[in-house]
C-alpha positions in Angstrom: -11.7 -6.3 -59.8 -8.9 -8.3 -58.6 -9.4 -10.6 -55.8 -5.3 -11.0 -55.2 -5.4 -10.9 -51.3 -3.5 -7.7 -49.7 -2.8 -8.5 -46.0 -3.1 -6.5 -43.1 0.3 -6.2 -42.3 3.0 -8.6 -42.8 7.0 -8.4 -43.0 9.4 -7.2 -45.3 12.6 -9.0 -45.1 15.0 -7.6 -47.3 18.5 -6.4 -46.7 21.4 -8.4 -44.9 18.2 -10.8 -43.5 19.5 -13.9 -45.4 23.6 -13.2 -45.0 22.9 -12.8 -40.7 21.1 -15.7 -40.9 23.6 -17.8 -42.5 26.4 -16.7 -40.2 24.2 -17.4 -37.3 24.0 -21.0 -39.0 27.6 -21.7 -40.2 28.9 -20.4 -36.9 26.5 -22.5 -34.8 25.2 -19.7 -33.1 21.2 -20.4 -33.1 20.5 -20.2 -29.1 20.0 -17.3 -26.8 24.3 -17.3 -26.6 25.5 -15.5 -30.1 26.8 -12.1 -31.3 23.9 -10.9 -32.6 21.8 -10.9 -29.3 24.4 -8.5 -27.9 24.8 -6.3 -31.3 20.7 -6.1 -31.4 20.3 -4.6 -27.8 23.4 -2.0 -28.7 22.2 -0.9 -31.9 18.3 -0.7 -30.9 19.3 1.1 -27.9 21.0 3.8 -30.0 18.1 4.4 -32.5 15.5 5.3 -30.1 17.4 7.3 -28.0 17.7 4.8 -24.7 21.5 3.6 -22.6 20.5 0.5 -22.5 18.2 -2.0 -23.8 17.8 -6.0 -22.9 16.3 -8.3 -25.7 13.6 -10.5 -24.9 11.1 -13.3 -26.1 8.7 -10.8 -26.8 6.4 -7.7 -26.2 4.7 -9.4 -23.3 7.5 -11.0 -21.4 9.3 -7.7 -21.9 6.0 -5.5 -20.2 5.9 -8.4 -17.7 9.5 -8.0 -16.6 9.1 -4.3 -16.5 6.5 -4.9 -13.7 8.9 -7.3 -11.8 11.7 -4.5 -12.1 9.5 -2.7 -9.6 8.1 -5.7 -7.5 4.7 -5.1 -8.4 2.4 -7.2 -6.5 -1.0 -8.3 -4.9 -1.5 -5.3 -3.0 -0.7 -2.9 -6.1 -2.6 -1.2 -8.4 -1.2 -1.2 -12.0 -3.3 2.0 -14.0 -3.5 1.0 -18.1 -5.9 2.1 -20.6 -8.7 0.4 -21.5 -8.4 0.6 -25.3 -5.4 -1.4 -25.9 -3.9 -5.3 -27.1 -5.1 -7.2 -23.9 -0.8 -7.8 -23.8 -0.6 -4.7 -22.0 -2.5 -5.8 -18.9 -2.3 -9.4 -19.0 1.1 -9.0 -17.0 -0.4 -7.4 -14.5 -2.7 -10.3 -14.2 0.4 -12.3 -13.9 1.7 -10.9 -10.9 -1.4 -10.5 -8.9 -1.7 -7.0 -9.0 -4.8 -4.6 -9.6 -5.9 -3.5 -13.1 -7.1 0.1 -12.7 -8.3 0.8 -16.8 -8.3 3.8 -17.9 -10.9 5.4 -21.0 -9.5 6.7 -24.1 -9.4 10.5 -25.2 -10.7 11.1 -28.6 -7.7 13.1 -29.8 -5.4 10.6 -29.7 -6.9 7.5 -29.0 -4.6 7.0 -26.0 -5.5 7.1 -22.4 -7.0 10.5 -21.4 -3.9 12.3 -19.5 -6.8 14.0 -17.9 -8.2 11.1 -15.4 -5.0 10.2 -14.9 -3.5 13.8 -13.6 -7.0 14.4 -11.6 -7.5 11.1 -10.3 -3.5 11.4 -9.3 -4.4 14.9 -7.4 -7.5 13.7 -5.6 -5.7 11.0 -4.2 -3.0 12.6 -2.8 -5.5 15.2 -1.4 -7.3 12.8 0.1 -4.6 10.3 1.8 -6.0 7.3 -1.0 -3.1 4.8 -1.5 -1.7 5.9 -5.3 -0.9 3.3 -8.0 2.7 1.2 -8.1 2.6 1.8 -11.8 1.2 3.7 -14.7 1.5 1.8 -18.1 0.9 4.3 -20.8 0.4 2.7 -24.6 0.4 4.6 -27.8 -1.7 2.5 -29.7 -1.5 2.0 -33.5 1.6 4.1 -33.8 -0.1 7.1 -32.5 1.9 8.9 -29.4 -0.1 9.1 -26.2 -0.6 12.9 -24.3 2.4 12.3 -22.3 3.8 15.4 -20.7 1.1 15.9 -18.0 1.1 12.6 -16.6 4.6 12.7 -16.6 4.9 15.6 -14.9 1.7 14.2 -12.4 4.3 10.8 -11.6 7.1 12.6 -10.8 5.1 14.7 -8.2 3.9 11.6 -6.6 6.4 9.3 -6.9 4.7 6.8 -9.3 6.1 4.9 -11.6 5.7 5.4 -15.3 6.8 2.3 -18.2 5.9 2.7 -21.1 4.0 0.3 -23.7 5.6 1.1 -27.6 4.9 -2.3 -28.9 3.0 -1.0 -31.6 4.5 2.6 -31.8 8.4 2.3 -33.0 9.9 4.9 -34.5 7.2 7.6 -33.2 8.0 10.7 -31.7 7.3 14.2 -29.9 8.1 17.5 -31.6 7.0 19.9 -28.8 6.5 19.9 -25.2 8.9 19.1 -22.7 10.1 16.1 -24.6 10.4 17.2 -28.1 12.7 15.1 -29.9 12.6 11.9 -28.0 10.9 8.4 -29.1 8.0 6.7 -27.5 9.3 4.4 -24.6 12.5 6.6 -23.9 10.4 8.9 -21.0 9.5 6.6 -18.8 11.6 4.7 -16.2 11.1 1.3 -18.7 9.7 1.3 -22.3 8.5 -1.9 -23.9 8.7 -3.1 -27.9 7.2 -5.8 -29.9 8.6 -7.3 -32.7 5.7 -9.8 -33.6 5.6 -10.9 -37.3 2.7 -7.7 -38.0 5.1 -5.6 -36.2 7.0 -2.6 -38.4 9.9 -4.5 -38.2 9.9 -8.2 -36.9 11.8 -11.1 -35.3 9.8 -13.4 -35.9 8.7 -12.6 -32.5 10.4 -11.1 -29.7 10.8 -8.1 -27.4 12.9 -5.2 -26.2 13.1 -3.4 -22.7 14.4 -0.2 -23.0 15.7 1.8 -19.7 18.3 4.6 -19.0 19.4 3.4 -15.4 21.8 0.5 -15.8 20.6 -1.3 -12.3 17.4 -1.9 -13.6 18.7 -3.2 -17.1 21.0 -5.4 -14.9 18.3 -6.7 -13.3 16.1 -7.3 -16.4 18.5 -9.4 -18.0 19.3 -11.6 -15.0 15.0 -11.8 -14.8 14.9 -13.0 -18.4 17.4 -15.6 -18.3 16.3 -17.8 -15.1 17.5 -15.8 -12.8 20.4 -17.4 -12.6 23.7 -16.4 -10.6 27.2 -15.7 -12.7 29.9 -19.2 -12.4 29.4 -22.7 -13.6 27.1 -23.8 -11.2 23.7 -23.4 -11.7 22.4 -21.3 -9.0 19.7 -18.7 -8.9 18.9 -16.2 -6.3 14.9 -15.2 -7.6 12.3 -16.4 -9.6 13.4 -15.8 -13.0 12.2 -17.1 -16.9 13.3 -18.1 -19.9 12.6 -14.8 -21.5 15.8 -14.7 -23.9 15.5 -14.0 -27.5 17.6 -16.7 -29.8 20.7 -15.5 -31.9 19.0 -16.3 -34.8 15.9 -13.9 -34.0 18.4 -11.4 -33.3 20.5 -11.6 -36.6 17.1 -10.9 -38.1 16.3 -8.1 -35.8 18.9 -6.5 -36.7 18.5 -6.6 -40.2 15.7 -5.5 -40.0 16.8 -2.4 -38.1 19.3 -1.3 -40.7 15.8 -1.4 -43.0 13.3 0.7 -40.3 14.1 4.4 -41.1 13.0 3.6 -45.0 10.2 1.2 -43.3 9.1 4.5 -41.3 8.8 6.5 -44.5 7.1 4.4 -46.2 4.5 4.4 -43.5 4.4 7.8 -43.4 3.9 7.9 -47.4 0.8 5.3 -47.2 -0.9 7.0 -44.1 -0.6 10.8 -46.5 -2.0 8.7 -49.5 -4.8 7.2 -47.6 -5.4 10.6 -46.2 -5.5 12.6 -49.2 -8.1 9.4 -50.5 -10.5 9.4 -47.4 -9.9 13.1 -46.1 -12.9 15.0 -47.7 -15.0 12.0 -47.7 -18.6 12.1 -45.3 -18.3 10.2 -42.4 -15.0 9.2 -43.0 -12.9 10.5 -39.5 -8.9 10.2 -40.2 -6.4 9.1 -37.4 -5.1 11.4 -35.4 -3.8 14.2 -37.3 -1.9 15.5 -34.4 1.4 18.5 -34.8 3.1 18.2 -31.3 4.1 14.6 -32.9 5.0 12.3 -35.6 3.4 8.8 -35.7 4.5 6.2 -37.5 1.6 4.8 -38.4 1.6 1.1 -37.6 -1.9 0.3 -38.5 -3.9 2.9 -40.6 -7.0 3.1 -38.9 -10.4 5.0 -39.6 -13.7 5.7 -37.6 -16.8 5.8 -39.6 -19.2 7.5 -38.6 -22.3 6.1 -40.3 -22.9 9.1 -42.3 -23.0 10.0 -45.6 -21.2 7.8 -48.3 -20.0 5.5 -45.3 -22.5 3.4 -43.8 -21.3 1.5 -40.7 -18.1 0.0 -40.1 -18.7 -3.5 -40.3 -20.2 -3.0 -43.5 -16.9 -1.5 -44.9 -15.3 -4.5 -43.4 -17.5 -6.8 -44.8 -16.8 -4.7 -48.9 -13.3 -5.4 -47.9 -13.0 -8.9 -46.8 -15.2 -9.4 -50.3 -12.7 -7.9 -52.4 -10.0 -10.1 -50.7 -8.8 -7.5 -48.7 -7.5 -7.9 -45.0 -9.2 -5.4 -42.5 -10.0 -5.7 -39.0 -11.5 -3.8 -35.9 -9.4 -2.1 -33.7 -8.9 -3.6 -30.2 -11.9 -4.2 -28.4 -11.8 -2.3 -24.9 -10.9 -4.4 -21.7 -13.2 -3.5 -19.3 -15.4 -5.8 -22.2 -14.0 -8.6 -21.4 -14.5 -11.3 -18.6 -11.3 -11.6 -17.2 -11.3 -8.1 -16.5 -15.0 -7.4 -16.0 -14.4 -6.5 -12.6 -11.3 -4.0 -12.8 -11.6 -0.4 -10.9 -12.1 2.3 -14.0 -11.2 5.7 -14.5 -13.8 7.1 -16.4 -17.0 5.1 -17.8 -14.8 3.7 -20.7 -17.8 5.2 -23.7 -15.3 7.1 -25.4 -13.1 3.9 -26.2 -16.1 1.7 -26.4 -17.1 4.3 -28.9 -13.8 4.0 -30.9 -14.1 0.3 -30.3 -17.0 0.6 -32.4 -16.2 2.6 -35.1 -12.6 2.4 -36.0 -11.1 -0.3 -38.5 -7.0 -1.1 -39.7 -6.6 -0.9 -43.1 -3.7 -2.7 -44.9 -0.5 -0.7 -43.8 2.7 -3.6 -44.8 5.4 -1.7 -45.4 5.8 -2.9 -49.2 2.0 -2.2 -49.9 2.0 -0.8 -53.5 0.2 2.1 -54.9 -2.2 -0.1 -56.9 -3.0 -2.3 -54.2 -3.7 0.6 -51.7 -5.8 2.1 -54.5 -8.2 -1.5 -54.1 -8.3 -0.5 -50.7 -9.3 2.9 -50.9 -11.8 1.9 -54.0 -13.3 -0.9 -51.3 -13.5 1.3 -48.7 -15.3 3.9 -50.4 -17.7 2.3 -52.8 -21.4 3.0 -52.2 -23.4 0.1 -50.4 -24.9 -2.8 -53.1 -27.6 -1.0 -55.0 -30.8 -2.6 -56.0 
């Protein structure tokens, strides 16, 4: 068998990539200053559904300005799940503030809208100070259970961003916000457009909000701070949090490209599916009608039964047969620097994902013979005797 190496996910730059580019470099325009900064946040903010949107330097710095927009500080708590990129909570980190971490539910992988509502209502019962902030991710391109907690912020006044770094392009067909994109429903929604990403940057970010105060504010955060004129003044602590020109130019190339991006996604997740769907021990992603992923990383749980052994040795036939694979994110409440974070819930059921789950190759120009290797990889029996 071939032993051509099929990454995990990397970038497909095709369409207008290379004429933006050269008009960003015959024009000068290369810096945060440039057309295409402006034309990025305009057009982005019209495909997902948002008024306004604010570019940034990336994912992080966007989440991270998300919590400033709100004055998050020492005394709050910030509530995240635990089974997420440690991107999500590092800002929170940043700013001082409490990490409350929240488990996983098993049918969507996302945090469990369940503590969250309860844990909402017995503190309000009881008096107990509530969070500043929920941050609910939909990992993986999977939409989180969003309606009840929601509904359970509004009642209490807490405020809800959202984390869509990994999830652009998914979105709700039922409930109460059928028809809208991940990161449109809270007061701020946060992208990523890392080089893995579904489309990329190179790197960079995107803060998404309907009320134009706040996106006021998040673009005088990202760039210093700094006060309109030609002196250089500035009224807060801000940071260099602006995307370049040139990362914008390819941005949004690469958004004229992300509805054909999506269904091709959508067209390796069914083929994978139709592959690994009857097999033992073999659990598919979320499979889930009320929404429509868009299926960033194709991810599995084995079981251990059956055909399937365990998941690292699957990982192990497919790093073998020069195939990139990889666990899915390890939980936080796992890791030192937030070993001491309040919970909601014990955190098994991500801890159990943690250890079961595994990305298969998902680029967007993955071929039908190469995702055949993966699927062959995947489910050939263990080395015989």
């Amino acid at each position: 068998m071939s032993k051509e190496r099929i990454p995990l996910s990397e970038p497909h730059l095709v369409g207008n990539v290379a004429r933006y580019l050269d008009e960003c470099i015959r024009t000068n325009f290369v810096s945060s200053v440039g057309p295409f900064v402006e034309r990025f946040e305009r057009e982005f903010a019209a495909f997902v559904g948002a008024r306004h949107a604010v570019a940034c330097a990336s994912g992080t710095a966007a989440i991270h300005v998300a919590l400033r927009l709100f004055d998050v500080g020492s005394d709050d708590e910030v509530w995240v799940p635990t089974l997420t990129f440690v991107a999500s909570a590092n800002p929170v980190l940043y700013e001082r503030a409490t990490p409350v971490l929240i488990d996983s539910e098993r049918e969507t992988w996302n945090a469990d809208p369940r503590l969250v509502v309860d844990e909402l209502t017995r503190r309000a019962r009881s008096g107990t100070r509530l969070p500043k902030v929920i941050e609910l991710v939909h990992i993986l391109g999977q939409p989180a259970q969003i309606d009840e907690i929601a509904a359970a912020c509004e009642a209490h006044g807490v405020i809800l961003i959202e984390d869509a770094a990994e999830a652009l392009g998914a979105r709700y067909l039922a409930g109460r916000f059928a028809g809208r994109q991940v990161g449109t429903i809270g007061r701020v929604g946060c992208y990523s457009f890392n080089g893995n990403k579904v489309i990329t940057c190179g790197g960079g970010g995107m803060l998404v909000t309907d009320d134009e105060k706040l996106a006021r504010r998040a673009k005088h955060l990202t760039t210093q701070a700094r006060l309109p004129g030609l002196a250089y003044r500035h009224d807060e602590v801000g940071y260099n949090y602006r995307l370049s020109n040139l990362s914008a130019a390819l941005g949004v190339a690469q958004l004229e490209q992300l509805p054909a991006f999506l269904e091709r996604k959508r067209e390796h997740a069914r083929r994978y599916d139709a592959a690994f769907g009857a097999t033992p021990g073999l659990r598919l992603p979320p499979r889930l009608s009320w929404c429509d992923a868009s299926h960033w990383l194709y991810s599995l749980s084995i079981d251990g039964d059956g055909q399937a052994t365990t998941r690292d040795e699957i990982l192990q036939r497919l790093i073998d047969s020069g195939i990139e694979a990889r666990p899915i994110w390890s939980p936080l409440h796992t890791m030192p620097l937030f070993a001491g974070a309040p919970r909601l819930g014990s955190g098994a059921v991500a801890e159990s994902l943690a250890a079961h789950a595994l990305s298969l190759p998902s680029s967007v120009q993955l071929t039908e013979a190469q995702q055949a290797r993966v699927v062959a990889a995947v489910l050939s029996p263990s080395s015989a005797p």
